[in-house]
C-alpha positions in Angstrom: -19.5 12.6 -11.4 -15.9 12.5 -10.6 -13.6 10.5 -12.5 -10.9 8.7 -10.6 -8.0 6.1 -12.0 -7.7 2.8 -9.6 -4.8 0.3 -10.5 -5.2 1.2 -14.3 -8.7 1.5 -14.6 -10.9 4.4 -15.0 -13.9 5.1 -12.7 -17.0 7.7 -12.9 -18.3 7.8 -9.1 -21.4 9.5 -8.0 -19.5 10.7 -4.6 -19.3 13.6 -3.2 -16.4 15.6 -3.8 -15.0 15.3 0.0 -15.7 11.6 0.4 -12.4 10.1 1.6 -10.6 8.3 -1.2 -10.6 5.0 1.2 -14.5 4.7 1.4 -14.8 5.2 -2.5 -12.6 2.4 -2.9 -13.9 0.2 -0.9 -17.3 1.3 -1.1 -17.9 2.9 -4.5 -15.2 0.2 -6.2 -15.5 -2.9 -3.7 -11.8 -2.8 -3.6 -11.6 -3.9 0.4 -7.9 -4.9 0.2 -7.6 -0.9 2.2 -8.1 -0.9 5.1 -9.6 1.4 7.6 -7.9 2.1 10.6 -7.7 5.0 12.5 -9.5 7.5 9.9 -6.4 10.3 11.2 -3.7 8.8 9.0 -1.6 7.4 12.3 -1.6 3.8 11.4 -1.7 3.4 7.6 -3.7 0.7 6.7 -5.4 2.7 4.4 -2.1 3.6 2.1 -2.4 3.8 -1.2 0.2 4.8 -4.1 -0.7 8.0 -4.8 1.5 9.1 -8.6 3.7 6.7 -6.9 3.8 8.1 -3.6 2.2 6.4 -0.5 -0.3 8.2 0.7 -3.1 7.6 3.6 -6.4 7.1 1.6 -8.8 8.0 4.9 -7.3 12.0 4.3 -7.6 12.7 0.7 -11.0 13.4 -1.1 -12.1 12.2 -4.3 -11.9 15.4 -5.6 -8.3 15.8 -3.9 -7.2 12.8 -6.3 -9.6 13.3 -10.1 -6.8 12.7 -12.6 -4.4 11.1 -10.4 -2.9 7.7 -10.7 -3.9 5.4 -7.4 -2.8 1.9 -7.1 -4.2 0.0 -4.4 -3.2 -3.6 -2.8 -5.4 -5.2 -5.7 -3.3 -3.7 -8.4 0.2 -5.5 -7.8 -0.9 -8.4 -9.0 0.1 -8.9 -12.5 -1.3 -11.9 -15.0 -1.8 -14.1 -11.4 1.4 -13.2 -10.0 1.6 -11.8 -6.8 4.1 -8.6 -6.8 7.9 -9.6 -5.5 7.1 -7.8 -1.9 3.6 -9.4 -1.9 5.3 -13.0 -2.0 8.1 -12.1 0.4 5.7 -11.3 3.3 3.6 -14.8 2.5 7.3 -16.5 2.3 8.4 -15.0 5.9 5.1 -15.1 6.9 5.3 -11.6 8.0 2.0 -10.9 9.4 -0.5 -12.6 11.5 -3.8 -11.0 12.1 -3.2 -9.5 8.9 -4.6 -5.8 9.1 -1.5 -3.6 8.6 -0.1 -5.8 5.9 -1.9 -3.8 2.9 -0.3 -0.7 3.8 2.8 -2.7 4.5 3.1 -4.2 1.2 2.1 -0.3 -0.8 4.7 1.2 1.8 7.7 -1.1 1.0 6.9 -0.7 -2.7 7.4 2.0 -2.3 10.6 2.0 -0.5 11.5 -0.3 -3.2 11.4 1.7 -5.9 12.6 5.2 -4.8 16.0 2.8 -3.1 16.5 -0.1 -4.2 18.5 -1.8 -2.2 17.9 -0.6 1.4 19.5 -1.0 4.4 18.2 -2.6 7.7 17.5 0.9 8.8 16.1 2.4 6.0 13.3 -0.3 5.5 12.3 0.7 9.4 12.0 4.1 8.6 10.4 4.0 5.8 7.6 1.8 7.7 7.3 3.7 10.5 4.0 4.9 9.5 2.5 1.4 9.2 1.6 0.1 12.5 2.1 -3.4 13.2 0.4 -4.6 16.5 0.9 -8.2 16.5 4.4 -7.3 17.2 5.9 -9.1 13.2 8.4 -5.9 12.6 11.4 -8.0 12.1 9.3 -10.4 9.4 8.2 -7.5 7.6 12.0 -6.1 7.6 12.8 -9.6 6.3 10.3 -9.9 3.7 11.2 -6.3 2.3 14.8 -7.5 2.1 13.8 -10.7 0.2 11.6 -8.4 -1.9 14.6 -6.2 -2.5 17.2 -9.2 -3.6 14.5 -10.5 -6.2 13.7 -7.0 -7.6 16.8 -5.6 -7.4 19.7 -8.0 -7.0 20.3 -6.4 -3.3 22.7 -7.6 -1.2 21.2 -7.2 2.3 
């Protein structure tokens, strides 16, 4: 057994210890807000917050993460309100086929709260290692500046 903490709540999975992270969370925890893309952490659909780092879920093992703090895309919510970044990307409507946007949304949260108010070039950076390819980049820039001014008061 190897105990893991996801979005708050403490797990005891029967994995073993090199299982990727993503597949016990979506598979072990039914959590399938992760995503799996390209299982060689290129893309980043599988990030996850890490101690409050992102981190691509498809390269760590369980064991890699046993008395760590991971917060997935299911853990932002709060008392049935979506997180400030996840309501700026459903207000600019900043995907459309909708795969990259979990990684998206953990990625700009983080961004978020390591600079709170970030410029144009700073949010592209930051998201360089969540690929979008439906081609929304300038939404998702958008929604992480809207994110920004209701968080943080930014001036964008």
């Amino acid at each position: 057994m190897i105990t893991i903490t996801v979005n708050g709540q403490r797990h005891d999975i029967d994995a073993d210890p090199n299982m990727p992270l993503l597949w016990a969370i979506r598979d072990i925890l039914g959590l399938t807000g992760t995503k799996y893309g390209c299982g060689a952490a290129q893309c980043g659909a599988c990030t996850v917050l890490l101690n409050g780092t992102p981190r691509r879920s498809c390269q760590l093992s369980v064991s890699d993460v046993a008395g760590k703090s991971i917060l997935t895309i299911e853990g932002f919510e709060q008392n049935g309100q979506l997180h400030p970044v996840q309501q700026a990307f459903l207000d600019q409507g900043a995907f459309q086929c909708a795969y990259c946007t979990s990684g998206m949304i953990v990625s700009s949260v983080a961004l978020l709260q390591a600079h709170p108010d970030p410029t144009e070039l700073e949010i592209v950076q930051a998201l360089q290692g969540n690929i979008c390819r439906c081609g929304t980049h300038p939404r998702i820039v958008a929604a992480v500046q809207q994110a920004a001014k209701a968080m943080h008061g930014a001036k964008s």
